[in-house]
C-alpha positions, 0 to 999 in steps of 0.5 A: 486192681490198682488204685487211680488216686493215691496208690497203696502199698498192695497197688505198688506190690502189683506194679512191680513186674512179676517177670522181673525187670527187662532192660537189664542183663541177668546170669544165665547158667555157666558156660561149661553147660553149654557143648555140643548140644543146644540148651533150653533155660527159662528166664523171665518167663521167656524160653532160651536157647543157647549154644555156640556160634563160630567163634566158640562163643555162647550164643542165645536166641528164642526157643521158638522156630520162626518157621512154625514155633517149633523148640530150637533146643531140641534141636541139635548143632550139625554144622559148628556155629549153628542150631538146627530146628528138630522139626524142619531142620531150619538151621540159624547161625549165632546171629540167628540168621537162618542160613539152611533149610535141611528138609528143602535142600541147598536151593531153599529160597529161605536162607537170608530172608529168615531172622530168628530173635537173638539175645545179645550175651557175655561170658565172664568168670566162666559165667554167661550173662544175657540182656532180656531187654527190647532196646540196645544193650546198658554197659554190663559194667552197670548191671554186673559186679565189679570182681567180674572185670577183675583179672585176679577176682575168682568168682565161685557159684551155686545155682538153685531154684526157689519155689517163690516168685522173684520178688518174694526172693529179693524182700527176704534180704531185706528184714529182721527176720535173720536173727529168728527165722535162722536162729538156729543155723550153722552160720548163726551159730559160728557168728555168735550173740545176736541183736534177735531184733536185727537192724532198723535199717537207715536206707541210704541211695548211692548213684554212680552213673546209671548205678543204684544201689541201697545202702543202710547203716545200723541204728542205735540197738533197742534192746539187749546188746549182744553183737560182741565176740570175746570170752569175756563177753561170753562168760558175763552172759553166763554169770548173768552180768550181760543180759542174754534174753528179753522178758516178754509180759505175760509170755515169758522169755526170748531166747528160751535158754541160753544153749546156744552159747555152748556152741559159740564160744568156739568161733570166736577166734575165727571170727576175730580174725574175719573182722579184722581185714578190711572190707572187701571193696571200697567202691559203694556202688558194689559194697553191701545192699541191694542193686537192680534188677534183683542183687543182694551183697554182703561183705564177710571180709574173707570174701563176697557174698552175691545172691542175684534173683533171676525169674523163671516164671510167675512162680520160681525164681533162680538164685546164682550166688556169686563167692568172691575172693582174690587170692594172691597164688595159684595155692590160694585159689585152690584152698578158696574153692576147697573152703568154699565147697566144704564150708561156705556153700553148704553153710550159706548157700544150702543150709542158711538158705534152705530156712529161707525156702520152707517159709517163703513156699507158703508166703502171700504176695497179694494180701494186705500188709501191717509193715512195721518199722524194720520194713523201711527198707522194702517200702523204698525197694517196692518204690524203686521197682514202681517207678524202673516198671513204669518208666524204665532204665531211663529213671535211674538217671532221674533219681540221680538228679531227684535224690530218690522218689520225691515225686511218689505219694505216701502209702498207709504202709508206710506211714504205719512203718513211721509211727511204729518207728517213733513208737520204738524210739528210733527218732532219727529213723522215723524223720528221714524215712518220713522226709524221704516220703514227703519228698523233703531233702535230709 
């Protein structure tokens, strides 16, 4: 039950809507899924039906006949532009006007006084989005990233559904749990040495128009320093020069062994290369971090990783990963889609990811917390998501003006996180997550 004094850090879990964000426009599936027959999605707890209008165009409306709720998608589209309820053969063109009762005949007085809800929709990149809110359509520009209005963008996807509820989905962007939960991946494998601790992130805002987006920069490393990538680097940490692992008191050490660098050493010049071009973007409202309603961004330099959290239901989520790159010739852009289906999908999409999946299935979201310093950014995440709950789209404005969440009210949360902060040594971390609570300008 949520709190009526000061909220906890459970209250704001709760605030959060577990069907996600309304007012916001969301990818649905490709428009390649959609032909001549009518197809059901659900997406934010609500049931789709998509097909195409007149124009060729896909067009969304309720899976749900006004006539007596019957399923529109199982329906079939008779006459172009338009989908016949399976039931009655109440047929709605892609505005969803209701233009024809089959089973009454041309003289059905229907046609006309009959509206069946509609879905405003946008296709780009070969990809359909939908706005789920109740009010007019935002600017996509707003919700949609910036490659989509590109004319020599290529956007690749891979969509799959998580067993976890949206939310869950999203806060697993957002820890240190990289460095152990996938330890043992491909990926982490080619990226050599790792800080086991991830980040102690500083979470910065970044506002342009009706924008947001989160941001962190990496603090000084507590611990072994290990993100480096030459051969040198490699064999100092086998001749023990450079430290590799941790002496935990009374337990042992972390790593246990040190076999992962047999395997390392080999994607050092690849990964040299990588880091070597210049970031993908330079826009900070569409670089690396987190972007409402359910977006995480991640700059490899050869491309752009987007993993975008659409709800289904309370229980599942569906992911859409969006791979960007801009090659320059048609060669180019066959080589990305060759790369990216024989290397980065499976390596991120499917086998990173899926080490994502087997510990979340399990995961609670309704018992209390201890967060630790690495959660700063999650407390920031679960405010913002409170406050767009309570007040809508509208307060993306009010951040701007207010410089994020002066108004909200300390958590247990997150002053544990703060002291665990101080504890660490990570000073400067502590004083602005606290500054931030207190509502005090950095």
């Amino acid at each position: 039950m949520v709190s009526a004094t000061k909220p906890t850090d459970l209250d704001r879990r709760i605030l959060a809507p577990p069907l996600g964000l309304r007012e916001f426009w969301y990818p649905a599936l490709l428009d390649s899924k959609v032909g001549k027959k009518p197809v059901r999605l659900q997406m934010l707890g609500e049931e789709l039906c998509f097909f195409r209008d007149r124009q060729g165009k896909v067009a969304a409306l309720w899976d749900v006949c006004p006539h007596r709720g019957a399923s529109l998608s199982q329906g079939d589209c008779h006459f172009k532009g338009t989908v016949a309820c399976p039931y009655h053969g109440w047929v709605f063109d892609g505005a969803g006007e209701c233009v024809s009762v089959l089973s009454e005949g041309p003289n059905s007085g229907i046609p006309g006084k009959v509206q069946a809800r509609k879905y405003a929709t946008q296709t780009m990149k070969g990809m359909v989005f939908v706005w789920m809110g109740e009010n007019e359509p935002a600017p996509i520009e707003e919700d949609v990233p910036e490659e989509f209005f590109e004319e020599n963008s290529q956007v690749l996807y891979r969509t799959t559904d998580w067993p976890v509820n949206w939310r869950v989905a999203l806060e697993n962007s957002m820890d240190s749990h990289v460095y152990y939960v996938h330890r043992d991946s491909i990926l982490m494998f080619a990226r050599g040495p790792q800080d086991p601790y991830g980040r102690t992130p500083r979470i910065r805002p970044v506002f342009t128009g009706n924008g947001f987006n989160v941001i962190w920069g990496d603090q000084k490393v507590q611990g072994n320093p290990r993100r480096s990538w030459g051969f040198k680097d490699y064999i100092d940490i086998l001749r023990g020069k450079m430290p590799y692992q941790d002496y935990h008191e009374g337990l042992g050490r972390w790593p246990k062994s040190k076999w992962r660098l047999l395997w390392n050493w080999v994607f050092i010049p690849a990964n040299k290369r990588r880091w070597s071009k210049p970031p993908t973007t330079n826009n900070p409202l569409w670089g690396p971090g987190h972007h409402l309603p359910g977006m995480f961004r991640s700059d490899a330099r050869t491309h752009m990783y987007t993993r975008m959290c659409v709800p289904i239901d309370e229980n599942s989520t569906r992911i859409v990963y969006y791979h960007t790159t801009r090659p320059g010739s048609l060669l180019g852009r066959i080589y990305e889609r060759v790369h990216f289906r024989l290397w980065n999908n499976w390596v991120m999409n499917i086998q990173f990811s899926n080490q994502d999946v087997k510990v979340m299935a399990p995961q609670r979201y309704d018992t209390v917390e201890k967060l630790s310093g690495t959660d700063s950014e999650i407390i920031q995440w679960r405010k913002l998501l409170q406050r767009v709950a309570i007040e809508g789209r509208q307060v993306l404005k009010d951040l701007q003006a207010e410089h994020l969440a002066k108004e909200m009210d300390t958590t247990e949360a997150e002053e544990f996180a703060v002291e665990q902060l101080k504890e660490q040594g990570t000073e400067d971390v502590a004083e602005f997550l606290a500054g931030t609570i207190s509502g005090d300008d950095d």
